[in-house]
NUDOVO-459000 format. One line per field, with one value per residue (C-alpha): residue number from 1; residue in one letter; x, z, y. Coordinates in Angstrom, 3 decimals. Layout:
BEGIN
nr <- c(NUM_...) .
rest <- c(a_...) .
xx <- c(X_...) .
zz <- c(Z_...) .
yy <- c(Y_...) .
// end
This chain:
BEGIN
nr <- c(1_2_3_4_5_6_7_8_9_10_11_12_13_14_15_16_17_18_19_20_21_22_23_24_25_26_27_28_29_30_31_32_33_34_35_36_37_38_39_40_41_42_43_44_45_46_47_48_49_50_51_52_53_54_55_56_57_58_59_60_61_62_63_64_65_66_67_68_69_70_71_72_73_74_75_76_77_78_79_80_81_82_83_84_85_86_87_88_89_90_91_92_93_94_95_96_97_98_99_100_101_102_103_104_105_106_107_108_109_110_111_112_113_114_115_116_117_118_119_120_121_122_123_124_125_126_127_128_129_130_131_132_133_134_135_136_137_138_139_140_141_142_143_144_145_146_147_148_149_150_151_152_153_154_155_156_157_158_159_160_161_162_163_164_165_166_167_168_169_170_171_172_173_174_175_176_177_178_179_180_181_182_183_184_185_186_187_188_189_190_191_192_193_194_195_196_197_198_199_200_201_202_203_204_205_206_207_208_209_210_211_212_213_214_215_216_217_218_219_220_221_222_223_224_225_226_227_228_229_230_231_232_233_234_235_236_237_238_239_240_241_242_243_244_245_246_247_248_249_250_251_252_253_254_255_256_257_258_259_260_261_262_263_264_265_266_267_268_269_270_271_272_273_274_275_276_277_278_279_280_281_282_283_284_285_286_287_288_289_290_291_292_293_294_295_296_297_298_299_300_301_302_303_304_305_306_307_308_309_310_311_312_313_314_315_316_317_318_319_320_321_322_323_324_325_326_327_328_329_330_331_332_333_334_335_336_337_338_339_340_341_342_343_344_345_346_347_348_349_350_351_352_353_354_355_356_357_358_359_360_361_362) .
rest <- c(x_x_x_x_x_x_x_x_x_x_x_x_x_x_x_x_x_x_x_x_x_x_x_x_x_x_x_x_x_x_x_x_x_x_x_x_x_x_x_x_x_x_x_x_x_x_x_x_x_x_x_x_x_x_x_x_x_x_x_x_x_x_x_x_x_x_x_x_x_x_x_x_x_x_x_x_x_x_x_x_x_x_x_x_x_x_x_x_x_x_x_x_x_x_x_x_x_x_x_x_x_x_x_x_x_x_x_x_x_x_x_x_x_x_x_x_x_x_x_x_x_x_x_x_x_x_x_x_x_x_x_x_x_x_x_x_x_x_x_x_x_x_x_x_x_x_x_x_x_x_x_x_x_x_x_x_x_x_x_x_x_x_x_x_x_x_x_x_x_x_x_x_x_x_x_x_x_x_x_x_x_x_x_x_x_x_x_x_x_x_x_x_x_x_x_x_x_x_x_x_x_x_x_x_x_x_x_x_x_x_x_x_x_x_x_x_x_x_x_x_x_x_x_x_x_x_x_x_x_x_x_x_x_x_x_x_x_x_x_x_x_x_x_x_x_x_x_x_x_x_x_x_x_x_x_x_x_x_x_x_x_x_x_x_x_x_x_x_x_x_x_x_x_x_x_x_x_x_x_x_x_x_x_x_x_x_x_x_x_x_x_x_x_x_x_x_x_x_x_x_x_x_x_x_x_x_x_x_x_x_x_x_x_x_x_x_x_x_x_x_x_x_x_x_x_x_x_x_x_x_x_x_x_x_x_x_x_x_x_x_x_x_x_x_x_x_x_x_x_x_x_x_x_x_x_x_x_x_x_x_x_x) .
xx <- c(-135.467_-134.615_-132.634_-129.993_-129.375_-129.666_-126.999_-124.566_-124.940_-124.599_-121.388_-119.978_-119.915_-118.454_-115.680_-115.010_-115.336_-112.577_-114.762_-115.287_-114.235_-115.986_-118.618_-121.776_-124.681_-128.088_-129.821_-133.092_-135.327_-135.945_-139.784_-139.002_-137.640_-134.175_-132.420_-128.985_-125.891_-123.335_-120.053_-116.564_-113.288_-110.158_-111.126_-112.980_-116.881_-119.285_-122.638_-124.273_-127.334_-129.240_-131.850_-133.234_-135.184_-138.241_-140.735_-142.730_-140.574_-140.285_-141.730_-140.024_-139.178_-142.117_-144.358_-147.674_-150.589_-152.548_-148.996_-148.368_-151.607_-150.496_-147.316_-147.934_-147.699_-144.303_-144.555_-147.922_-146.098_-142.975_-140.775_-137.432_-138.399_-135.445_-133.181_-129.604_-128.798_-131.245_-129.547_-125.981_-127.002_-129.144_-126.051_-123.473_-125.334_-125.700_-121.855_-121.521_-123.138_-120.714_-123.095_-122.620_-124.597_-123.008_-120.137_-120.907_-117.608_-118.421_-122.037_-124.122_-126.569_-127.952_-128.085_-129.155_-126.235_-124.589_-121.319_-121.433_-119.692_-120.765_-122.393_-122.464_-125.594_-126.328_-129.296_-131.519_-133.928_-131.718_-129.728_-132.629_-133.707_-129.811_-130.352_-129.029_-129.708_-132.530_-132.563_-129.167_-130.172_-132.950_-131.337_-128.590_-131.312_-132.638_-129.159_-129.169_-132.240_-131.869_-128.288_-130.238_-133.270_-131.261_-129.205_-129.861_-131.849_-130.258_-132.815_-130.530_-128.178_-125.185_-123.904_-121.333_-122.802_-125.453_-127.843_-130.717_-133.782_-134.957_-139.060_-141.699_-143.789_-146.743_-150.924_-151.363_-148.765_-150.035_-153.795_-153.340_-151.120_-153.413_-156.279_-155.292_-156.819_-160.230_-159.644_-157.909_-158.809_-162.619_-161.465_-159.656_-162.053_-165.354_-166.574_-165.827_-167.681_-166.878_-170.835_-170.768_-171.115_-168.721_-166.241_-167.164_-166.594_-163.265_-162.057_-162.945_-160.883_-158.002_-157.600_-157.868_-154.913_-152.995_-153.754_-152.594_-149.398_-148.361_-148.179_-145.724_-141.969_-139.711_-136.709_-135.317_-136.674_-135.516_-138.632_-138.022_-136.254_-137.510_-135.275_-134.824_-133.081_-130.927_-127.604_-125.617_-121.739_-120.447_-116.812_-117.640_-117.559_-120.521_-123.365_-121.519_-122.235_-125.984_-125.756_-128.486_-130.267_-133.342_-133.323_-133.534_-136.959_-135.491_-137.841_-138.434_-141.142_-141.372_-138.865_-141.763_-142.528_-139.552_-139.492_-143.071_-141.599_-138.691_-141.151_-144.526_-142.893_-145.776_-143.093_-142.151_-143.284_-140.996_-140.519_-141.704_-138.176_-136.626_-139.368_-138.550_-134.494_-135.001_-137.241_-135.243_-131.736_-134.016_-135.585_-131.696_-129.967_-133.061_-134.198_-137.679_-140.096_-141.622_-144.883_-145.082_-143.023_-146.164_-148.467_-146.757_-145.614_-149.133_-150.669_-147.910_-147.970_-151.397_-151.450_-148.227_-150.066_-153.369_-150.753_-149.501_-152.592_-154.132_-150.857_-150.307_-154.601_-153.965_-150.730_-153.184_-155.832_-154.806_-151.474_-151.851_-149.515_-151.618_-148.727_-148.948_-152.340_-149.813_-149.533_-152.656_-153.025_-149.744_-151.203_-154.912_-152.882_-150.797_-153.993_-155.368_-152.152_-151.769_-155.661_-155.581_-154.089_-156.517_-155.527_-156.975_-160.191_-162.089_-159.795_-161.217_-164.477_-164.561_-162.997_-165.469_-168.036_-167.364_-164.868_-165.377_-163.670_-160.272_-160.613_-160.878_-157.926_-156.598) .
zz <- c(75.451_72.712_73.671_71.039_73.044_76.105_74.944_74.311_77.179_79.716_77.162_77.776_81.176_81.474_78.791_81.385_84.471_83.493_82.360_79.048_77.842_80.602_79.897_80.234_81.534_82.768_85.599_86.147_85.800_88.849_89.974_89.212_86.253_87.181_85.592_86.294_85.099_86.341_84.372_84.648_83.402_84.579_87.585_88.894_89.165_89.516_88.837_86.675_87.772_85.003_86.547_83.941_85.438_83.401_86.579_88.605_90.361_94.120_96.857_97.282_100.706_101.802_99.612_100.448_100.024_96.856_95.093_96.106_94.789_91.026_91.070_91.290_93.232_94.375_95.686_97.610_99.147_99.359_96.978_95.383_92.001_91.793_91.865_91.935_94.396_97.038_96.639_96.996_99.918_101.996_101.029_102.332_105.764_106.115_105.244_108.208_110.566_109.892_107.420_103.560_101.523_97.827_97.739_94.768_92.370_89.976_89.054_86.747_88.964_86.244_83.722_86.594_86.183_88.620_89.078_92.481_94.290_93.427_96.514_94.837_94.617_97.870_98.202_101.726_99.949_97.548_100.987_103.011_99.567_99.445_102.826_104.668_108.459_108.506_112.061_112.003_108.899_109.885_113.487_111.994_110.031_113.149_114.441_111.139_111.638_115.074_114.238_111.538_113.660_117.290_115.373_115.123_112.082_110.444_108.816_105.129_104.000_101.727_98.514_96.392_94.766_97.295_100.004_99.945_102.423_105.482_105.040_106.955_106.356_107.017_107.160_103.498_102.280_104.763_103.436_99.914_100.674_102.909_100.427_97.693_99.847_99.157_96.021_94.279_96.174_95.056_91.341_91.822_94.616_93.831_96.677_98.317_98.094_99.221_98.999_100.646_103.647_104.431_102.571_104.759_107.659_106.103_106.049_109.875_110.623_108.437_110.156_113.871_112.730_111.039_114.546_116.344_114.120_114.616_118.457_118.198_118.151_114.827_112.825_109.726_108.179_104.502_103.673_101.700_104.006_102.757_102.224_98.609_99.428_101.916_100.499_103.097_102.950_105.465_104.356_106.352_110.232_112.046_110.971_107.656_106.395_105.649_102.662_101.724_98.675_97.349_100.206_98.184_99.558_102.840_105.189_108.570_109.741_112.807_113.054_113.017_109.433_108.326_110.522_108.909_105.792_107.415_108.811_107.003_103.700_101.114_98.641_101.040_104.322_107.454_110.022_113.415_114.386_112.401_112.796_116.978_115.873_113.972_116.956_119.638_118.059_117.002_120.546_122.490_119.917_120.437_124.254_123.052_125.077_123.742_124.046_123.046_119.722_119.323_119.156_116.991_114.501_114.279_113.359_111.130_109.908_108.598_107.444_105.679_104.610_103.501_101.343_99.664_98.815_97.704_95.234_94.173_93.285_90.843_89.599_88.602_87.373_86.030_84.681_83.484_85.744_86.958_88.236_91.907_92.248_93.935_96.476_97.859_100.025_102.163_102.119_103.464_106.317_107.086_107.334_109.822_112.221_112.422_112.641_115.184_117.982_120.138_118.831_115.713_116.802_114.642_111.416_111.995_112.360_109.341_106.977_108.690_107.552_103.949_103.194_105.930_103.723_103.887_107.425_106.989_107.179_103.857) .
yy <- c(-184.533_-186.387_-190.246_-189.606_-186.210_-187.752_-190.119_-188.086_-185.743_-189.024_-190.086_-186.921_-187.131_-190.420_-188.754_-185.813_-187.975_-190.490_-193.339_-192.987_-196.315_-198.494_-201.214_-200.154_-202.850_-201.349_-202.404_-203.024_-200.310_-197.626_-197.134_-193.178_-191.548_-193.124_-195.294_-197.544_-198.761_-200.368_-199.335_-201.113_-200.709_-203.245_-204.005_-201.012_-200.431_-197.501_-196.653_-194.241_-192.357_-191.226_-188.755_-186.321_-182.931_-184.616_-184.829_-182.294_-179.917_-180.608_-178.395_-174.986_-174.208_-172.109_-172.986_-172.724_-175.575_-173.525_-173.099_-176.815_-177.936_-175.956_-177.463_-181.002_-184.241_-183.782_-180.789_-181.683_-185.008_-183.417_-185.667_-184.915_-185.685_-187.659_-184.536_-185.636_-182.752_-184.173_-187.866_-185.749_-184.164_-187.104_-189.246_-186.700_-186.521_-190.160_-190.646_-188.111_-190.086_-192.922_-195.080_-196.634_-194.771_-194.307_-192.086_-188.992_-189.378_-186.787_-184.985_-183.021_-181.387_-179.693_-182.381_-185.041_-187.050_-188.863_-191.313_-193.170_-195.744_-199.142_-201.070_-204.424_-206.738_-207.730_-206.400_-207.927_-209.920_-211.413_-212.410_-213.920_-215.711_-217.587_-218.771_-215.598_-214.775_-212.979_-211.950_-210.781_-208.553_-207.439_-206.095_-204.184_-202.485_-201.414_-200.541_-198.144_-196.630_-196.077_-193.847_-191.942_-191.137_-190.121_-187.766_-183.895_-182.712_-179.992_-177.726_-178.007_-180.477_-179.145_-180.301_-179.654_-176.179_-175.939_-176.982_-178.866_-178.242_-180.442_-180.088_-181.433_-184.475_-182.405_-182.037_-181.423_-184.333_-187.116_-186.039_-186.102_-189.775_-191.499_-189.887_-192.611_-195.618_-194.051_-192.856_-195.749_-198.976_-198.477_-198.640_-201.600_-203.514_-202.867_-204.128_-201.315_-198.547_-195.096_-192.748_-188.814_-189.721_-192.252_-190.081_-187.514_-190.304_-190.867_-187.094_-187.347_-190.665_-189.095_-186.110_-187.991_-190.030_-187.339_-185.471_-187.891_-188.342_-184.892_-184.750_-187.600_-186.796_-185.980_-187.308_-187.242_-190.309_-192.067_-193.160_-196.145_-198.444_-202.127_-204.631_-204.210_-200.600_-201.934_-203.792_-206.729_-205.263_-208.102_-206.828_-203.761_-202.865_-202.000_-199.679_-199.478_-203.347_-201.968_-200.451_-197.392_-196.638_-194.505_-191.956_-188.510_-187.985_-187.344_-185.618_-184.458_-187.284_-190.130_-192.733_-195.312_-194.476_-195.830_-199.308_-199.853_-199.392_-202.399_-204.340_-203.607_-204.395_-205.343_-207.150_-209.809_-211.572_-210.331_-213.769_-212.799_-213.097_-210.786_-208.248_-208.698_-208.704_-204.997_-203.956_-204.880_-203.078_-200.248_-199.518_-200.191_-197.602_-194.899_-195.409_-195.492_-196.790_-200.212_-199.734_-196.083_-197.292_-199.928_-197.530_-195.200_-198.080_-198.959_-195.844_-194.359_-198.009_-198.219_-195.268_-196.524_-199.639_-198.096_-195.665_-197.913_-199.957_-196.747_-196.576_-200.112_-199.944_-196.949_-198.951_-201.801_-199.581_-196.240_-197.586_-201.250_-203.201_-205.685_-207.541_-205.393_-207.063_-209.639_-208.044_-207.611_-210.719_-208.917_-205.500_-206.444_-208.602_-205.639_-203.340_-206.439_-206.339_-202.775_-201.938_-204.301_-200.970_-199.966_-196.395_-197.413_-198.279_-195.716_-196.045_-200.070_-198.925_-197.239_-200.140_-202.701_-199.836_-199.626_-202.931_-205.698_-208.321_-206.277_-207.198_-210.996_-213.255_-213.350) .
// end
């Protein structure tokens, strides 16, 4: 698709939806194939989604793993590919349970085109950075999560024109996720060296913690819940003041997964406080048991954490943005804390085995 078509399909929208004239100002770029812009005309705001169809379709429901494997990485991980229908729908069933996510004014499913209600700025980070109470943040995160996990998973979520399905975080797209750490983190850290045997080793580990994983209980879980996805709406009552964003890829998975993605965040250190704050609402507002939620947040978490190191190493490497090499530091003393379970005992084994200086203090 041509951007001078693209242009005129997204100003035709904007004509049909009522805000044709409204200032346009883009935002900064979306990880995805996304893209934002904040539009405004007297004193009203909205944002535009610009999602084109451009990426690999998502996983049919019922889809097996060979016709996952031939369609692509977001079928095998079971992403949305930024469909505008799956934002619709997540968003419609978290507006259900009584929670801010973006209100859908008008869309072009088709076109992946999107007008939404405009959440402000406010996002977490930026918060904490002014001098914002982290604690208090960070706990009615926790209250959040806590009313999105506890409530009943529906097996599709409607939107307007259709429904969108509930799958399963399952075998093949936990595999093929936590597969990255050995596949990526080599090319970046050479000192770390993965032969035939220890990968062997490693498909042993994996599936021991992906075994383990699956005998724990289910939720639907938004799996991107760091605090630069989560906007501060003070002027709101509460569950609604925490604002939601970049939840399309909705799935059924463990509540856990998403508080490591809270409290594991690799783009910014999480005070021992606030990490107890967003625990402590968390476990009241599900009844979990604490130290069954320790062990699960520690081995969904470093699986979480060795996930995303096994990402941010092919961002650096395959992709030539060295500027997630910044992270590492965080990452390896995520790895460390969570590592540290005795549940993980062999998953530590097995990085002392082939990279022992992950597991020094960095």
């Amino acid at each position: 698709m041509t951007n001078n078509l693209r242009s005129t399909e997204l100003k035709e929208f904007l004509a049909h939806a009522g805000w044709g004239e409204a200032a346009r100002t883009p935002l900064n770029a979306d990880a995805s194939t996304r893209r934002y812009e904040r539009l405004r005309r007297k004193t009203e705001t909205a944002m535009l989604m610009d999602a084109p169809p451009l990426e690999s379709v998502p996983c049919p429901p019922g889809a097996d793993e060979d016709e996952r494997l031939r369609l692509g990485w977001n079928a095998i991980a079971r992403l949305a590919a930024s469909r505008v229908e799956a934002f619709a729908a997540v968003a419609g069933h978290l507006a259900n349970l009584g929670l801010s996510a973006p209100a859908i004014l008008d869309a072009d499913i088709t076109r992946g085109i999107a007008l939404l209600e405009d959440l402000g700025d406010d996002l977490f980070a930026e918060v904490i950075a002014k001098g914002g109470d982290e604690a208090a943040l960070y706990a009615a995160a926790g209250d959040v999560l806590a009313a999105v996990h506890r409530a009943p998973v529906p097996s599709t979520l409607p939107y307007r024109g259709g429904e969108w399905p509930v799958l399963t975080y399952d075998h093949l797209a936990l595999s093929a996720n936590l597969d990255l750490f050995v596949e990526w983190m080599p090319q970046r850290d050479l000192s770390m060296r993965i032969s035939e045997q220890t990968r062997l080793r490693w498909e042993r580990v994996r599936e021991n913690m992906i075994g383990r994983a699956e005998d724990y209980p289910r939720a639907l879980i938004l799996r991107d819940t760091h605090a630069e996805n989560l906007i501060w709406l003070p002027q709101r009552d509460g569950l609604k003041r925490v604002g939601l964003l970049d939840f399309q890829d909705a799935v059924l998975g463990w509540g856990e997964w998403d508080m490591s993605m809270l409290l594991h965040d690799a783009r910014r250190d999480v005070s021992p406080a606030a990490r107890e704050a967003a625990t402590r609402a968390y476990l009241e507002g599900t009844g979990l048991n604490r130290s069954d939620f320790d062990e699960r947040l520690a081995v969904l978490g470093a699986m979480n954490v060795m996930r995303i190191m096994g990402i941010f190493a092919r961002l650096v490497t395959r992709d030539k943005k060295p500027r997630y090499d910044q992270f590492r530091p965080r990452l390896r003393r995520l790895l460390n804390e969570t590592l540290s379970h005795p549940a993980l005992a062999e998953t530590r084994d097995f990085v002392n085995a082939v990279a022992p200086h992950l597991l020094v203090s960095a």
